[in-house]
MDAnalysis code that builds the backbone (N, CA, C; Angstrom):
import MDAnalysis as mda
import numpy as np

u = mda.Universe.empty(495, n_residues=165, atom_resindex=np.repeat(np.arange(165), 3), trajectory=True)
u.add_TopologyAttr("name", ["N", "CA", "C"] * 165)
u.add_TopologyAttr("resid", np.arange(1, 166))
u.add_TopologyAttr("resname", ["UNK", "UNK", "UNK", "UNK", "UNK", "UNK", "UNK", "UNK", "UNK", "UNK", "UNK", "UNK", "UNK", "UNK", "UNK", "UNK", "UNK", "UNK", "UNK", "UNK", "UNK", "UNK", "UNK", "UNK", "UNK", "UNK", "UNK", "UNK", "UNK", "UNK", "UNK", "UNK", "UNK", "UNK", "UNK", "UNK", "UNK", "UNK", "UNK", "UNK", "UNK", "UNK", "UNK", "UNK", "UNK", "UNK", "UNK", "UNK", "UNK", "UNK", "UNK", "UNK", "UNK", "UNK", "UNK", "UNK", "UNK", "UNK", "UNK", "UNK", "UNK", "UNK", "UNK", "UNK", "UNK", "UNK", "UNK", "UNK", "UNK", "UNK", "UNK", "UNK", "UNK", "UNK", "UNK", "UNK", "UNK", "UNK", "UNK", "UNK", "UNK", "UNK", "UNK", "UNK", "UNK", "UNK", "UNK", "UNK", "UNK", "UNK", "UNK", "UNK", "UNK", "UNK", "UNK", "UNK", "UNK", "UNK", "UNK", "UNK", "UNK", "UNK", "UNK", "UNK", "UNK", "UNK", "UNK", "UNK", "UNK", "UNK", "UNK", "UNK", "UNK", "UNK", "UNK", "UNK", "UNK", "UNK", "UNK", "UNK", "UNK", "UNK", "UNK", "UNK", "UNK", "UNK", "UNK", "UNK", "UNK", "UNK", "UNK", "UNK", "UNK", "UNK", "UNK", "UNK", "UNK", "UNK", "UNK", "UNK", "UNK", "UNK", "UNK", "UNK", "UNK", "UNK", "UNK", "UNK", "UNK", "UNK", "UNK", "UNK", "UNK", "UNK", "UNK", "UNK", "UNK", "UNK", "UNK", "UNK", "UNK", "UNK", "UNK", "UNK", "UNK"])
u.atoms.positions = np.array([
    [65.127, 132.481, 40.696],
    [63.965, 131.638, 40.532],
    [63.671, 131.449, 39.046],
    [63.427, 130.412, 38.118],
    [62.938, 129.849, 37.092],
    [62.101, 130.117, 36.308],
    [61.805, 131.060, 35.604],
    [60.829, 131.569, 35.067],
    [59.876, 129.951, 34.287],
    [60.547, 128.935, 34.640],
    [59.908, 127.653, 33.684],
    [59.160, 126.958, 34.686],
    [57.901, 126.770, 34.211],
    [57.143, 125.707, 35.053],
    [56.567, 124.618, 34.734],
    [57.450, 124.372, 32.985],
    [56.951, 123.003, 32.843],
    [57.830, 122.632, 31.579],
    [57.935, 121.512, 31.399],
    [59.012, 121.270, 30.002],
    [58.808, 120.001, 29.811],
    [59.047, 119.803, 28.446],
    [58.274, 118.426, 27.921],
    [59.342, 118.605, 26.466],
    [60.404, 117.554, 26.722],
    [61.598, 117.935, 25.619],
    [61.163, 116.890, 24.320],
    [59.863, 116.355, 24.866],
    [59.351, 115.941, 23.071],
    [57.996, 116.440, 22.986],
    [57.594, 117.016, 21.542],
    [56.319, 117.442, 21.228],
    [56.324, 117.270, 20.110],
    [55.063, 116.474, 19.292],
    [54.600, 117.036, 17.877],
    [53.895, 117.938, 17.880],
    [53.976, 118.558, 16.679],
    [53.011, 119.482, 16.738],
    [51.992, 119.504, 15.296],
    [51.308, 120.599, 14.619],
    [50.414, 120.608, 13.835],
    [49.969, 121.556, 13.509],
    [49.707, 122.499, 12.501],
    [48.747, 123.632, 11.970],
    [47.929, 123.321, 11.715],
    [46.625, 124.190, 11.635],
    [44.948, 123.759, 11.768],
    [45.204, 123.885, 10.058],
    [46.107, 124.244, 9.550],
    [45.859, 123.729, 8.241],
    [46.515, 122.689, 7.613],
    [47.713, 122.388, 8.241],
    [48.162, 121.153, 7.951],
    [47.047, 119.940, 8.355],
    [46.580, 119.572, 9.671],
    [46.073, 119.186, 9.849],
    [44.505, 118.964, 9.097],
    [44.281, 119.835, 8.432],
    [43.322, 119.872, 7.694],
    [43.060, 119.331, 6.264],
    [44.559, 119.417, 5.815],
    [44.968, 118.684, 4.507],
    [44.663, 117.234, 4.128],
    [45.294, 117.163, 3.582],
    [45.008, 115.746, 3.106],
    [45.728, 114.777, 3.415],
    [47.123, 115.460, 3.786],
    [48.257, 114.393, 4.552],
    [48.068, 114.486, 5.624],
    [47.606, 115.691, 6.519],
    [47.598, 115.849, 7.880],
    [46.550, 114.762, 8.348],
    [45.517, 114.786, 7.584],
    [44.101, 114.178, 8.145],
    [44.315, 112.523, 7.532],
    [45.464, 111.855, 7.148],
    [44.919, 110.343, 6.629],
    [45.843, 110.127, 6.326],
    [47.759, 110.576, 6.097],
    [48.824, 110.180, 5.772],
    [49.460, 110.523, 6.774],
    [50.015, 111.313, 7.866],
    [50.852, 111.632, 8.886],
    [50.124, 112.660, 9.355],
    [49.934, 112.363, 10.746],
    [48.967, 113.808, 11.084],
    [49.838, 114.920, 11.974],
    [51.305, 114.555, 11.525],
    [52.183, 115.061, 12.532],
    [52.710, 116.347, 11.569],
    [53.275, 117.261, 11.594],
    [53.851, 118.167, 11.013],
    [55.023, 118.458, 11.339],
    [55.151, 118.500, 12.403],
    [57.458, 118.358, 13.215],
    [57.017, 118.089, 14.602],
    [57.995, 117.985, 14.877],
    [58.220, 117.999, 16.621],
    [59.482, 119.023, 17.067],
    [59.334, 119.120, 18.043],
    [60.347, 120.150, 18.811],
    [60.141, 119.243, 20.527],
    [60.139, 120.676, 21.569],
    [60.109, 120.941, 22.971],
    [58.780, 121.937, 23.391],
    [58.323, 121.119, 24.235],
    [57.398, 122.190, 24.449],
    [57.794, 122.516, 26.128],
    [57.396, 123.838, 26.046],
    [57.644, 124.864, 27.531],
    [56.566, 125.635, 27.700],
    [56.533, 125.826, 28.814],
    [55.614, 126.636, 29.993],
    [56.265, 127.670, 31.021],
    [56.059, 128.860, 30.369],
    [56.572, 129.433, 31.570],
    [55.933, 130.487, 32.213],
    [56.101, 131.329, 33.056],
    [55.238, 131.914, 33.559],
    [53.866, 133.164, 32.644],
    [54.874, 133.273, 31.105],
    [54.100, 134.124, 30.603],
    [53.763, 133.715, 29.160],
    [53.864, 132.366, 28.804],
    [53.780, 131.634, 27.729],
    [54.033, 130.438, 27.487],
    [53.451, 129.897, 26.314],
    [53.808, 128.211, 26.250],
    [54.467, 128.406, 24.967],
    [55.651, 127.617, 24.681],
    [56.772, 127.996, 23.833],
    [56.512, 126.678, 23.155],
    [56.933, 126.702, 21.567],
    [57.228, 125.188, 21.171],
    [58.483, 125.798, 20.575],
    [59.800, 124.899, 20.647],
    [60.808, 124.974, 20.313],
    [61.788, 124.152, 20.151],
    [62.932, 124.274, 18.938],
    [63.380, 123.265, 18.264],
    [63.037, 123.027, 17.321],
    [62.301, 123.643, 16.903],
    [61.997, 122.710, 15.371],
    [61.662, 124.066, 14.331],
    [61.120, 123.489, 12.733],
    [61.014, 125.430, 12.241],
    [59.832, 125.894, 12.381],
    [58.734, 125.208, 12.895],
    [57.629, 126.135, 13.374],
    [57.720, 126.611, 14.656],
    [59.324, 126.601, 15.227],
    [59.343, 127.520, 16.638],
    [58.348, 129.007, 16.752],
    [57.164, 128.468, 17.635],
    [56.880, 129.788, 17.853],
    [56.497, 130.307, 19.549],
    [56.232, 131.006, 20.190],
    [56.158, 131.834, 21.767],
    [54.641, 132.325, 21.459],
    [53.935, 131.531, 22.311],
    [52.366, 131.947, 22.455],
    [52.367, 132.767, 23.310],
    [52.375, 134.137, 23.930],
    [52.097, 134.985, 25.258],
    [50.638, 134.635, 25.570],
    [50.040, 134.516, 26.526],
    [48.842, 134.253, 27.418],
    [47.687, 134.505, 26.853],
    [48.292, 136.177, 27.220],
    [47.279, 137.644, 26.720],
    [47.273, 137.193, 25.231],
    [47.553, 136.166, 23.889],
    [47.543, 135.959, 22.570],
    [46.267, 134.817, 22.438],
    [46.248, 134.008, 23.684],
    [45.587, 132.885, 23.900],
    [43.947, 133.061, 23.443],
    [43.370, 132.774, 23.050],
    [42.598, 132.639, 22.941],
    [41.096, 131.462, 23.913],
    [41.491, 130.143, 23.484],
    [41.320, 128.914, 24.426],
    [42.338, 127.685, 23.867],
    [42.334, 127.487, 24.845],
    [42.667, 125.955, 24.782],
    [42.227, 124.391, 25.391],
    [42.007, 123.346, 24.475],
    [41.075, 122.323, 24.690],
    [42.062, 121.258, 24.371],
    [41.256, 120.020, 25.154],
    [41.392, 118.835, 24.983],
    [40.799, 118.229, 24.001],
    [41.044, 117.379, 23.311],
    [40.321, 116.717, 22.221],
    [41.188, 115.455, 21.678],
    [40.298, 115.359, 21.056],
    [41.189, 113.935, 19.874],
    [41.460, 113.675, 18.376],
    [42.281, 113.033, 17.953],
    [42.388, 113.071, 16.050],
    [41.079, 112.633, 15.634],
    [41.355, 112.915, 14.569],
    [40.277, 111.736, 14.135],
    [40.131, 110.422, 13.734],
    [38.806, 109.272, 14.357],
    [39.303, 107.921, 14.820],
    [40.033, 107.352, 13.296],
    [39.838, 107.884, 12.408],
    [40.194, 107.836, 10.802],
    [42.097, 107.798, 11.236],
    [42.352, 109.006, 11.701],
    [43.841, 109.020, 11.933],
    [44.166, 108.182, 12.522],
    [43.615, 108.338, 13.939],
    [44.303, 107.662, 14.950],
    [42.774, 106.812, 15.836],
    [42.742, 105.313, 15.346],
    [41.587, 104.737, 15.896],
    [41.543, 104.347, 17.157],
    [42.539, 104.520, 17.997],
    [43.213, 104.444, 19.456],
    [42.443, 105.549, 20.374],
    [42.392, 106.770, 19.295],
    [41.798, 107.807, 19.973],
    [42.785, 108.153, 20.632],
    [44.072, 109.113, 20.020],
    [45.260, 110.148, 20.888],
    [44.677, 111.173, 20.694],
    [44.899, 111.723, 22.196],
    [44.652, 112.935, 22.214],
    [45.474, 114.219, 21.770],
    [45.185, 115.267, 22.314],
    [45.984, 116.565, 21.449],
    [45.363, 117.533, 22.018],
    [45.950, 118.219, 22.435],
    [46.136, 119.999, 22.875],
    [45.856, 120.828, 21.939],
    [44.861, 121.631, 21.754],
    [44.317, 123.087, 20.622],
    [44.281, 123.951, 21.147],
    [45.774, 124.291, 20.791],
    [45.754, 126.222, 21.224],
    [45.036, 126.949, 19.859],
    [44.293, 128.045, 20.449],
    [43.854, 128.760, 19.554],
    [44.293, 129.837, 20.112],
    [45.255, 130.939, 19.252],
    [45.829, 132.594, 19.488],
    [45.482, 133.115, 18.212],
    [46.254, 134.775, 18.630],
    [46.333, 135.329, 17.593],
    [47.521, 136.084, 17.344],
    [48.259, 135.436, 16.272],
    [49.120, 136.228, 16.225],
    [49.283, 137.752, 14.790],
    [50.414, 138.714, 14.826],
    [49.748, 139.757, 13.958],
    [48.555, 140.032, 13.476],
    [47.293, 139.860, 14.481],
    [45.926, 140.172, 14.152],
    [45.576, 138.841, 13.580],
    [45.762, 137.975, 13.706],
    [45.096, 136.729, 12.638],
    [45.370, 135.838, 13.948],
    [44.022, 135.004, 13.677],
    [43.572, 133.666, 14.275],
    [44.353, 132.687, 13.990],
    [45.045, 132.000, 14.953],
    [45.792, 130.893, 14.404],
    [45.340, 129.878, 15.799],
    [45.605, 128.675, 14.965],
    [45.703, 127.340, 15.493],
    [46.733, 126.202, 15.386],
    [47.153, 125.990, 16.552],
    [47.887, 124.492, 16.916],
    [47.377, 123.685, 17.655],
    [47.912, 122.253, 16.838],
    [47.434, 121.195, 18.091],
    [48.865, 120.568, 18.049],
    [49.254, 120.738, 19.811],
    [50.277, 119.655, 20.393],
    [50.070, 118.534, 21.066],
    [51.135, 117.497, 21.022],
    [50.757, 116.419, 21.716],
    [52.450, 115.677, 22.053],
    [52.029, 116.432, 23.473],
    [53.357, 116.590, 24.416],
    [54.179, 114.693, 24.183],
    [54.920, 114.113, 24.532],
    [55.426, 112.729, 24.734],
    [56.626, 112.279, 25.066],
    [56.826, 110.768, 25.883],
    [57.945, 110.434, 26.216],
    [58.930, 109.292, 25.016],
    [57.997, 108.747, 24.478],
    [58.616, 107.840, 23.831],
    [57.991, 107.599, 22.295],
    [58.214, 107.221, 21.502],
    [57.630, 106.973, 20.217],
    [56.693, 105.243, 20.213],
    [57.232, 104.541, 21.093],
    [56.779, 103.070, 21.613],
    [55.982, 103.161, 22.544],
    [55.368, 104.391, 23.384],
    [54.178, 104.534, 24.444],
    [53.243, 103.997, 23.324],
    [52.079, 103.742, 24.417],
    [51.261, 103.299, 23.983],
    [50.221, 104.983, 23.590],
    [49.313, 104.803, 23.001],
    [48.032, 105.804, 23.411],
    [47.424, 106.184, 24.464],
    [47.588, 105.360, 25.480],
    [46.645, 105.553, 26.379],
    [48.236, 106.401, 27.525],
    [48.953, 106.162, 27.458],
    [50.111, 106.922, 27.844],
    [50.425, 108.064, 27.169],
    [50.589, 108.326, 26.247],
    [50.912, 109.461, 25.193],
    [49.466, 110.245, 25.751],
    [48.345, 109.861, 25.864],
    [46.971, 110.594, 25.881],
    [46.755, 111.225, 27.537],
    [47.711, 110.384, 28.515],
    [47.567, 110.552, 29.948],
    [48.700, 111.937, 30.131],
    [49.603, 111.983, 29.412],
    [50.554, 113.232, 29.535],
    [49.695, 114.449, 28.767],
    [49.549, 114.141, 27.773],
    [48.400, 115.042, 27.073],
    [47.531, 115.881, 28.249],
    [46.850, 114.711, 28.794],
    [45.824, 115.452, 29.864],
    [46.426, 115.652, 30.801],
    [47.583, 115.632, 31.392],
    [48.518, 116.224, 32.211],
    [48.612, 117.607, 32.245],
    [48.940, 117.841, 30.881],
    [49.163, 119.269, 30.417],
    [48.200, 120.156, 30.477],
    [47.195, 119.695, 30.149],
    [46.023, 120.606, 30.136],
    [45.558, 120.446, 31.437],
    [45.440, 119.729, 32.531],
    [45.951, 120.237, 33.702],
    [46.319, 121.051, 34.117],
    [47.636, 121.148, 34.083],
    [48.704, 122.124, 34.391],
    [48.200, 123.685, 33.679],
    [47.932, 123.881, 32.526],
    [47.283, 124.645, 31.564],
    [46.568, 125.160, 32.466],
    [45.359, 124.224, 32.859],
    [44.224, 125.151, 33.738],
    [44.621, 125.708, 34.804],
    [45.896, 125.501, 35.616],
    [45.843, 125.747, 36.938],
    [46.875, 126.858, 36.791],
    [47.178, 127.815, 35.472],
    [47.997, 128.946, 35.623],
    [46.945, 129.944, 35.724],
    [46.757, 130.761, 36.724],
    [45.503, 131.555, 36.937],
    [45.710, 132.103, 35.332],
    [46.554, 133.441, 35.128],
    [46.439, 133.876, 33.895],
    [45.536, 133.259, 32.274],
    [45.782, 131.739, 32.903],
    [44.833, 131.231, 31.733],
    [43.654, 130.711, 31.810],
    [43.598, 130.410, 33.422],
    [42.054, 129.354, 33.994],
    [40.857, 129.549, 33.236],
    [40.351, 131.259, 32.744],
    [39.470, 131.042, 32.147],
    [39.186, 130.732, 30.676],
    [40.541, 130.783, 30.126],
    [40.683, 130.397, 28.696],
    [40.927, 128.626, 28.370],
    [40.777, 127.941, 29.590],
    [41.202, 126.082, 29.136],
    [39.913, 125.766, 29.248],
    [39.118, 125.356, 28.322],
    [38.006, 124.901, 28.713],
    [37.885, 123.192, 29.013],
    [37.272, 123.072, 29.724],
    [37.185, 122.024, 30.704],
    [37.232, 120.647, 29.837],
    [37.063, 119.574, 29.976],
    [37.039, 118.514, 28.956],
    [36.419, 117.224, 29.566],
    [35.210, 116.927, 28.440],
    [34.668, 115.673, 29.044],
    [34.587, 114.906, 27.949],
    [35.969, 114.676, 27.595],
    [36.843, 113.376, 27.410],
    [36.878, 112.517, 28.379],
    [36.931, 110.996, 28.097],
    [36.510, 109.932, 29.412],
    [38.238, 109.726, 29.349],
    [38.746, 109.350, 30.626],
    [40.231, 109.170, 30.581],
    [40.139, 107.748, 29.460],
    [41.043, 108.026, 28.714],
    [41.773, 106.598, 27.877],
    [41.983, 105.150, 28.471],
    [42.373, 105.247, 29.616],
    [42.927, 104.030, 30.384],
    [41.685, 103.230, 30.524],
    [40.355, 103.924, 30.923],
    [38.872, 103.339, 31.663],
    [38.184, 102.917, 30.000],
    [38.615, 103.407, 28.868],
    [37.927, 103.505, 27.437],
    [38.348, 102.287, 26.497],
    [39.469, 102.159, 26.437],
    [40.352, 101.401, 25.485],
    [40.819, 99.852, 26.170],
    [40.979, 99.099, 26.920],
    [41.245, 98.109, 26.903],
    [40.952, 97.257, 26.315],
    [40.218, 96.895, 26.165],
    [39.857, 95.698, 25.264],
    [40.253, 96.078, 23.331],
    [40.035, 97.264, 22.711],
    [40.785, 98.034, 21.886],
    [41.522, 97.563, 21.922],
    [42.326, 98.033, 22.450],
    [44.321, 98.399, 22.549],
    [44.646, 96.475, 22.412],
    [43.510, 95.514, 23.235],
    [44.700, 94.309, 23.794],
    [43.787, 93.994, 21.598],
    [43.086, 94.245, 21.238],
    [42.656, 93.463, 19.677],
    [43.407, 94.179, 19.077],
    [43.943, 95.598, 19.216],
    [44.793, 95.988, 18.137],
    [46.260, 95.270, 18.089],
    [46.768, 95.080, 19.331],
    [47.854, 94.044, 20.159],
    [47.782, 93.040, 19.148],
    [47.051, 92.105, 19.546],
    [46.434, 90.859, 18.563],
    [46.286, 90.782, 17.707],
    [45.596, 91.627, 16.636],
    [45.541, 92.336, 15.406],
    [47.288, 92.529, 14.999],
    [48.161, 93.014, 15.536],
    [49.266, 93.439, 15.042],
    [49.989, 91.883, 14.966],
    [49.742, 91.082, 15.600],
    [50.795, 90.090, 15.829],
    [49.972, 88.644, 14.524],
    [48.953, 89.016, 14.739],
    [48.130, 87.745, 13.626],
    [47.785, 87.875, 12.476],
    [48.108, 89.237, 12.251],
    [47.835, 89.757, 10.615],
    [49.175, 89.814, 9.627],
    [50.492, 89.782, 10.299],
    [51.108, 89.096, 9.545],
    [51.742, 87.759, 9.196],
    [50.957, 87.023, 10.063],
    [50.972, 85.385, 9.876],
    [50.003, 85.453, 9.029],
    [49.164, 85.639, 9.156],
    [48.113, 85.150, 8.349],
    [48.274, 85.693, 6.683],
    [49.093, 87.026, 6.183],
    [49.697, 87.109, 5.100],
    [50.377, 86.520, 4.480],
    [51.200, 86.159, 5.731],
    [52.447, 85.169, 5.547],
    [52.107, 83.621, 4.729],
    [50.978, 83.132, 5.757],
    [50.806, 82.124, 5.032],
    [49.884, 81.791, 3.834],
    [49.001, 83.627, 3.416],
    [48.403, 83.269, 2.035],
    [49.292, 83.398, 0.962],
    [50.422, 84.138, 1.397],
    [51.416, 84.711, 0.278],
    [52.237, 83.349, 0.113],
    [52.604, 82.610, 1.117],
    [53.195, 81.262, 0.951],
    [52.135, 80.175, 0.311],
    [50.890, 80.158, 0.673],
    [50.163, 78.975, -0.053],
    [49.792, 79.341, -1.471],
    [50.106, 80.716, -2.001],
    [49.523, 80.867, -2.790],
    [49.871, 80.214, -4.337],
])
């Protein structure tokens, strides 16, 4: 039997201090990507060089949340594990994915997948705290179709000041 109960072979990931920086927060809010795993006694990120093995009992909580609309004005979401490892408080935020061309509101629906799944390993139920985040899909439409629009009319419209000019 499988000690794995969940796998997600793309993840970015993030340190609460990268993320905190100055590139994290307004130039790339990504720090690497790897694989992220679930298995019966930990959530693993791996593949990449911040490979690290969270054990349960290290967990602290973990939440749903979002960048900031500064980063990401779509509003993607992201996973915050908070552990501890060698006696010290540490923080990651992941944000599990299938494609680099999903949209947000897809990238944000696997997100809350996870933390799903998260809540429903007894060992952790009381450490995921709950999230009243409104789903993405019911939030963003009209967003998403002006950023759409926005992407496709803002370089015509360069186009043709840089040409009349």
């Amino acid at each position: 039997m499988s000690d794995e109960l969940r796998f997600q072979r793309k993840c970015y990931y993030a340190s609460a201090d990268y993320a905190e920086s100055f590139w994290g927060k307004y130039i790339y809010i990504y720090q690497g990507k790897g694989s992220l795993r679930l298995t019966r006694n930990s959530l693993c990120l791996e593949g990449s060089p911040q490979a690290i093995d969270i054990p349960f009992e290290a967990v602290n909580s973990i939440t749903l949340d979002r960048f900031s609309s500064w980063a990401k004005p779509l509003g993607l979401s992201r996973l915050t594990v908070n552990y501890v490892r060698e006696g010290q408080p540490r923080t990651i935020h992941l944000v599990p994915y299938e494609s680099v061309f999903d949209s947000t509101e897809v990238t944000s629906d696997l997100v809350a997948s996870w933390h799903e799944t998260l809540r429903k390993v007894e060992t952790l139920a009381d450490r995921v705290q709950l999230s009243d985040l409104e789903p993405m899909t019911q939030r963003l439409p009209l967003i998403n179709g002006l950023a759409v629009a926005g992407a496709l009319v803002l370089p015509l419209v360069v186009s043709w000041l840089v040409w009349s000019a």
